[in-house]
ROZA-214140 format. One record per residue (C-alpha): residue number from 1; y, x, z. Coordinates in steps of 0.02 Angstrom, whole numbers. Each point is the difference from the previous one (the first is absolute). Example, Ala and Ser with C-alpha at 12.3 -4.5 7.8 and 13.67 -1.06 7.14 Angstrom:
BEGIN
<pt n="1" north="-225" east="615" up="390"/>
<pt n="2" north="172" east="69" up="-33"/>
END
This chain:
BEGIN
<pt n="1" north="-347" east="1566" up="3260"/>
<pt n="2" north="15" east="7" up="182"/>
<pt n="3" north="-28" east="-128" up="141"/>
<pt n="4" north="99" east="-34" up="132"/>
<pt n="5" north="-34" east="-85" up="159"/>
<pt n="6" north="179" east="-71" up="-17"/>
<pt n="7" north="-37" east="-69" up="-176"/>
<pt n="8" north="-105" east="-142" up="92"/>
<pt n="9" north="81" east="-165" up="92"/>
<pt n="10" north="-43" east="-21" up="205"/>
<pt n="11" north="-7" east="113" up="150"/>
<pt n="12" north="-92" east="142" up="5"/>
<pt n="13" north="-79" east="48" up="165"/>
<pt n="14" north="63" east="131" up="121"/>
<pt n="15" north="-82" east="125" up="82"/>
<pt n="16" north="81" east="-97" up="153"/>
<pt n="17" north="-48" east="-153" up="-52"/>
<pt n="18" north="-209" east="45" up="7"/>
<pt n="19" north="29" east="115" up="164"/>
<pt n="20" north="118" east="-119" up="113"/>
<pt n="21" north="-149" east="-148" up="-48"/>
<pt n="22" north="135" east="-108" up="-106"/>
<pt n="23" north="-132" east="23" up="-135"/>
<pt n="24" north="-196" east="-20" up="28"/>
<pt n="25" north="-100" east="132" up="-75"/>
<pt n="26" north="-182" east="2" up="-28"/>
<pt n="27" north="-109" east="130" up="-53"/>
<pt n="28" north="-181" east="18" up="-23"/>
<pt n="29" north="-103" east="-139" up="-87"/>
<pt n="30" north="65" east="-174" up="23"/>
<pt n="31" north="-150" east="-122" up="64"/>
<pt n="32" north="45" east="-173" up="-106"/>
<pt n="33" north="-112" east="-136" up="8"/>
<pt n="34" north="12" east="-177" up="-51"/>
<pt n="35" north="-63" east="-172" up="29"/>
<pt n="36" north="-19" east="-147" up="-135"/>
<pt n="37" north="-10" east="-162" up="63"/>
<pt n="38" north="-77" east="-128" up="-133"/>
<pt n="39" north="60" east="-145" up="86"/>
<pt n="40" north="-72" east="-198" up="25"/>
<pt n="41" north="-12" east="-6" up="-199"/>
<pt n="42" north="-89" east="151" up="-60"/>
<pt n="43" north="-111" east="14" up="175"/>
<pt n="44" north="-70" east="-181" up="-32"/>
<pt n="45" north="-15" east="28" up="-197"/>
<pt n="46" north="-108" east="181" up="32"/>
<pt n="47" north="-116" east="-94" up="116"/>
<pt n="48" north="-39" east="-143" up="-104"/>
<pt n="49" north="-46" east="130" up="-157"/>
<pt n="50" north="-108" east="76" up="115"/>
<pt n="51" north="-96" east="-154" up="13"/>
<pt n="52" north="6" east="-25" up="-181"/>
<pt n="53" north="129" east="-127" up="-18"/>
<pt n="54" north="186" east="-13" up="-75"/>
<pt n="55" north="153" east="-90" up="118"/>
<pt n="56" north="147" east="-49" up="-33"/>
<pt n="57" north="153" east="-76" up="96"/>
<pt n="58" north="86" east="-165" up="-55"/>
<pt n="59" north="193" east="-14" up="25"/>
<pt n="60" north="22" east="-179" up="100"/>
<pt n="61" north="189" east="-4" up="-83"/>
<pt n="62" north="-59" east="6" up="-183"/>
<pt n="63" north="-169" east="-9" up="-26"/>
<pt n="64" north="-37" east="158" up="-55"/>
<pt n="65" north="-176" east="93" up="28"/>
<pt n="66" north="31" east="194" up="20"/>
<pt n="67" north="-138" east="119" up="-50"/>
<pt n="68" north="-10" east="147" up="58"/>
<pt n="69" north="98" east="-100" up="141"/>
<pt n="70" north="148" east="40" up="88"/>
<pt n="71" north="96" east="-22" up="161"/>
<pt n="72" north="125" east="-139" up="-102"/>
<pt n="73" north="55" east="-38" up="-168"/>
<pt n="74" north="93" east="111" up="-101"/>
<pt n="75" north="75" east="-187" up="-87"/>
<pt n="76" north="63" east="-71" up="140"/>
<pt n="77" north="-32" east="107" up="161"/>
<pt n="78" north="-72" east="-108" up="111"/>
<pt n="79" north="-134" east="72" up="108"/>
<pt n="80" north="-192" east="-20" up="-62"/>
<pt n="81" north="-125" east="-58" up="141"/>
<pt n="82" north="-133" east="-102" up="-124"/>
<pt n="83" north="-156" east="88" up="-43"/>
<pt n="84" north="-100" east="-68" up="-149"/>
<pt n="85" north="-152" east="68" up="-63"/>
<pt n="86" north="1" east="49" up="-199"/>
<pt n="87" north="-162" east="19" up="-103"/>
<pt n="88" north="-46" east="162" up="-63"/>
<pt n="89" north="40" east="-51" up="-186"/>
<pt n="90" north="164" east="22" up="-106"/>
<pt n="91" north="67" east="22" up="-184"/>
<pt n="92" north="37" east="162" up="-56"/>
<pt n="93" north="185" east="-5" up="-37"/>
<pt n="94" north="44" east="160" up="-51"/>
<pt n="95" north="-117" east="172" up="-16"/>
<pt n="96" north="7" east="183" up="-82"/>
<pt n="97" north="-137" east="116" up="-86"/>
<pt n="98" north="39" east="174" up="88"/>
<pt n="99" north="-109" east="129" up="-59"/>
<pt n="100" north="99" east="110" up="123"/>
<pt n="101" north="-21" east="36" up="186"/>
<pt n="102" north="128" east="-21" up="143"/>
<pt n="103" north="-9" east="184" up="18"/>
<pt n="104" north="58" east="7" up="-207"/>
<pt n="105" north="-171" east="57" up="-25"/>
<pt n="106" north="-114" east="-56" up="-169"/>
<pt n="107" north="-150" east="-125" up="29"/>
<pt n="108" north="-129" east="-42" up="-69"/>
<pt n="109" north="-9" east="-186" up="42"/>
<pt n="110" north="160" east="-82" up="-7"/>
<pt n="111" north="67" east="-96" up="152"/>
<pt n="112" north="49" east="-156" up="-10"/>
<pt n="113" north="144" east="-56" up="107"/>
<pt n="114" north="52" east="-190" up="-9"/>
<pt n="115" north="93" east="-118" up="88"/>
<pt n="116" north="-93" east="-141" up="71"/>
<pt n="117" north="54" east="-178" up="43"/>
<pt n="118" north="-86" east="-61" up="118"/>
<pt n="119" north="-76" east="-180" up="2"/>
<pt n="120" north="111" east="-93" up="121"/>
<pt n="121" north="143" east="87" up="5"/>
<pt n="122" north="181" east="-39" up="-30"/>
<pt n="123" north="57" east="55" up="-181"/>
<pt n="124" north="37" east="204" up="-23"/>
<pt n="125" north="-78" east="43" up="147"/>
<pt n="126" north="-111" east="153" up="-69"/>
<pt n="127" north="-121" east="115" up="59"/>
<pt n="128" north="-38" east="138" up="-89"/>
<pt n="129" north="-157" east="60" up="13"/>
<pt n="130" north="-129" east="100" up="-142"/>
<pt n="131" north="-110" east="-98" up="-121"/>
<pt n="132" north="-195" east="37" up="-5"/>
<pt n="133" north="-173" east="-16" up="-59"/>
<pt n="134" north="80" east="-44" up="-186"/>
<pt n="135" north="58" east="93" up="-144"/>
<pt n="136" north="175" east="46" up="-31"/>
<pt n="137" north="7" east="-102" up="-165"/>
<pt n="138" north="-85" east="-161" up="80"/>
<pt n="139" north="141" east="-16" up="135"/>
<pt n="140" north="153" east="-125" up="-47"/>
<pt n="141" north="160" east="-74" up="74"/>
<pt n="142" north="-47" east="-168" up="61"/>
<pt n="143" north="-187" east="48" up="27"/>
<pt n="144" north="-57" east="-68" up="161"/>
<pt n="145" north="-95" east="144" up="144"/>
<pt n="146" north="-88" east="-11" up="153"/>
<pt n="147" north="3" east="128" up="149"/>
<pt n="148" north="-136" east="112" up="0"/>
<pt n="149" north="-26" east="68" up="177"/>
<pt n="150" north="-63" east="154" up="94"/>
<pt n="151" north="-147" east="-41" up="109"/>
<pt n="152" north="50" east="-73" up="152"/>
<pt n="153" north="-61" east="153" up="103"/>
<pt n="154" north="110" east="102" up="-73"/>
<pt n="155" north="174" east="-91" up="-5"/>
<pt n="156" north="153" east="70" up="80"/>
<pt n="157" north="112" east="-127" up="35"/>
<pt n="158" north="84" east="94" up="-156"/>
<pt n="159" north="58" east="-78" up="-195"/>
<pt n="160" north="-154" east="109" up="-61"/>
<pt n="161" north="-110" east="-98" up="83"/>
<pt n="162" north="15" east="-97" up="-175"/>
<pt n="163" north="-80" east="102" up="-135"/>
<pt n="164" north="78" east="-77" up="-131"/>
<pt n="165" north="16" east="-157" up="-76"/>
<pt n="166" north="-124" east="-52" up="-163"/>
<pt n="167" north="9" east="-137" up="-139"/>
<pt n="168" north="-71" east="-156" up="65"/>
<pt n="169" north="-64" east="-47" up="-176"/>
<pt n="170" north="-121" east="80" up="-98"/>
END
């Protein structure tokens, strides 16, 4: 089976079209580069892990207290301005045993990846984060954690400046 140029829909370009400048060319390799703003939010929230504490913003229209926080509510869409400070404590809501690696590779100790609720804030607002420093078989829905933090030289202003979160009880 043959392919024809024709057999597609559009325009193709002329030889004109490139030559007379109606058409931008470029050749060579293309230089692309890209900025990522994180905004009031995210800025704020990275800081404050880097000291070793969890934020949050509170919606003045209903009430609620987003964590991780945002710039407004995703309920009602007002703008978010209130900061509140959140303990470093939650429920485990929801979590997985992986015995497999992001990369699809085997390992020998499984992960544990769980969504956390943290203490103080509004209902199914999650974070998910890994559980540690327990065994797979001890760790429940409902059970309540605690952060477990990187020393404080050595924080990033980064969501891996938590370790993980571990079983409050013993």
């Amino acid at each position: 089976m043959s392919v024809r140029i024709q057999d597609f829909p559009g325009t193709p370009l002329r030889e004109d079209d490139v030559r007379s400048g109606r058409v931008l060319t470029v050749s060579g390799a293309a230089r692309a580069e890209y900025a990522w703003d994180l905004g009031v939010a995210m800025t704020r929230y990275l800081e404050e892990l880097r000291n070793g504490r969890l934020v949050g913003q509170r919606c003045r229209h209903c009430g609620r207290v987003l964590f991780p926080p945002r710039a407004f509510c995703e309920q009602c869409f007002c703008p978010t301005t209130e900061w509140v400070a959140l303990p470093d404590t939650g429920v485990i809501q929801t979590f997985a045993i992986c015995h497999i690696a992001w990369d699809a590779q085997r390992i020998d100790e499984p992960k544990l990846p769980a969504v956390i609720a943290v203490d103080g804030a509004s209902r199914n607002m999650g974070l998910l984060h890994l559980i540690g420093g327990v065994e797979p078989e001890r760790v429940a829905v409902g059970q309540r954690v605690r952060a477990v933090w990187r020393p404080p030289d050595e924080r990033q202003g980064a969501i891996t400046d938590i370790l993980y979160f571990t079983p409050t009880e013993a």
